[in-house]
C-alpha positions as CSV (number, residue, x, y, z in Angstrom):
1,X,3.4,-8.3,-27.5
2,X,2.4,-5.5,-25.1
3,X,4.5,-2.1,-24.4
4,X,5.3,-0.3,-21.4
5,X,2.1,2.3,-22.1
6,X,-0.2,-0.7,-22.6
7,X,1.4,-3.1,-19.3
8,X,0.6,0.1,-17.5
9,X,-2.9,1.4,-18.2
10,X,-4.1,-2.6,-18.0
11,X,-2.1,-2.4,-14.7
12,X,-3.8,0.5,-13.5
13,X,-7.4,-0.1,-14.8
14,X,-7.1,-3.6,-13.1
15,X,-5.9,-2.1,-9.7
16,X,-8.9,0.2,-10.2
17,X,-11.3,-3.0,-10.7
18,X,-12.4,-0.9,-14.1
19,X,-13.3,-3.1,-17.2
20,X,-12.2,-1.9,-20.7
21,X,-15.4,-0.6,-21.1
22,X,-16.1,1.3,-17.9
23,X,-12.5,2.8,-18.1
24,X,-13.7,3.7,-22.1
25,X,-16.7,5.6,-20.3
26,X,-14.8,7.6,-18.0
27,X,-12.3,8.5,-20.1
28,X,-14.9,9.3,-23.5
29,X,-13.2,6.5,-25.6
30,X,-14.2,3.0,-27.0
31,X,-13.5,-0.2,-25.2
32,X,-11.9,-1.6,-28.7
33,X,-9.5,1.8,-28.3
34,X,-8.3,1.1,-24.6
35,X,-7.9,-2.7,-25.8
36,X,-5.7,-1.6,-28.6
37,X,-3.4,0.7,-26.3
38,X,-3.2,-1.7,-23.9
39,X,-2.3,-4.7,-26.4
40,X,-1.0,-3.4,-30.0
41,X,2.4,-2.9,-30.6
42,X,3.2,0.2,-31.2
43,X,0.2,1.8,-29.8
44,X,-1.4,5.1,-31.5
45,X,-2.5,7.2,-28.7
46,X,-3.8,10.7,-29.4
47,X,-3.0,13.1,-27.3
48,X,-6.4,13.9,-26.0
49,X,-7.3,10.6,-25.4
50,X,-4.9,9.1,-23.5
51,X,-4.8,12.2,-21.2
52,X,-8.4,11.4,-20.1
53,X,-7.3,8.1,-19.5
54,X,-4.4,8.9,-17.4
55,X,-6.6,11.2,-15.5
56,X,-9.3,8.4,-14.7
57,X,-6.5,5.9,-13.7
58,X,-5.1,8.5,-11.3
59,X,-1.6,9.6,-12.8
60,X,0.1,11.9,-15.5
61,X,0.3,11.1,-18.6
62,X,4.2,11.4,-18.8
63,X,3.9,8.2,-16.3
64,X,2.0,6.7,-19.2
65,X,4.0,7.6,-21.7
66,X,7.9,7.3,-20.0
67,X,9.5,4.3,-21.2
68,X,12.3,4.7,-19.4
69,X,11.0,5.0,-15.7
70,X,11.9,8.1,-15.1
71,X,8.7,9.0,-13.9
72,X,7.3,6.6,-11.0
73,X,3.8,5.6,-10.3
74,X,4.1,7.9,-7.1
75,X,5.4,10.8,-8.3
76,X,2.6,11.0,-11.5
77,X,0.0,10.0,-8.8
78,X,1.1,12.6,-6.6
79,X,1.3,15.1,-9.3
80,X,-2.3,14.0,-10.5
81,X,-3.2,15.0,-6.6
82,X,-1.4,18.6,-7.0
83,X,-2.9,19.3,-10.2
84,X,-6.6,18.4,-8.4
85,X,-5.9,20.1,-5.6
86,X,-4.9,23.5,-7.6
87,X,-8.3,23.2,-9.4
88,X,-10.5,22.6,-5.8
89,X,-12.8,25.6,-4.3
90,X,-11.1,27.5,-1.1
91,X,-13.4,25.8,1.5
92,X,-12.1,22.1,0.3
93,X,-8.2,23.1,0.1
94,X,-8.9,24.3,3.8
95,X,-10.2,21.1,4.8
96,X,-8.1,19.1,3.5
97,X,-5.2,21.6,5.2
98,X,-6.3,20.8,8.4
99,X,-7.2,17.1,8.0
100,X,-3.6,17.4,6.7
101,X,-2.5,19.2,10.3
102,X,-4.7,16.3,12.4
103,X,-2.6,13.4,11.2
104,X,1.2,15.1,11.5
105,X,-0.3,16.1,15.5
106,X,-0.7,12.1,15.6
């Protein structure tokens, strides 16, 4: 029997075409430990962990974490999008300002 937090990092990881294992690189785990989040009930995340892994799948780990769906898959991915956006250099914030400005003229 799977939970919410394991239904949605397979979800993810599969909409991302990752394996276990690939999304085990990217996020400095082990394949056997995404497989366990993803299909032991209850899971054990660590903190640390599972934060890399929502950051490789795109979206907060709140998302990950909210059983109650308080938190959508568009809001944490948008959120994931602010939080990369704080951490970008000048130049790319301002490109991506005015590719921003180009599509609202359209």
């Amino acid at each position: 029997m799977t939970t919410a937090l394991g239904e949605k990092i397979q979800k993810l990881r599969k909409e991302k075409g990752l394996t276990l294992e690939q999304l085990a690189d990217l996020a400095d785990s082990s394949k056997s430990y995404i497989w366990e989040l993803e299909n032991k009930n209850p899971p054990r995340p660590s903190a640390e962990k599972l934060s890399k892994i929502a950051t490789q799948l795109g979206v907060t780990m709140e998302y990950l974490l909210d059983q109650e769906e308080r938190v959508t898959e568009t809001d944490a991915t948008d959120e994931m999008f602010f939080r990369k956006y704080r951490q970008m250099d000048p130049d790319v914030k301002k490109r991506i300002r005015k590719m921003v400005d180009i599509w609202e003229e359209e």
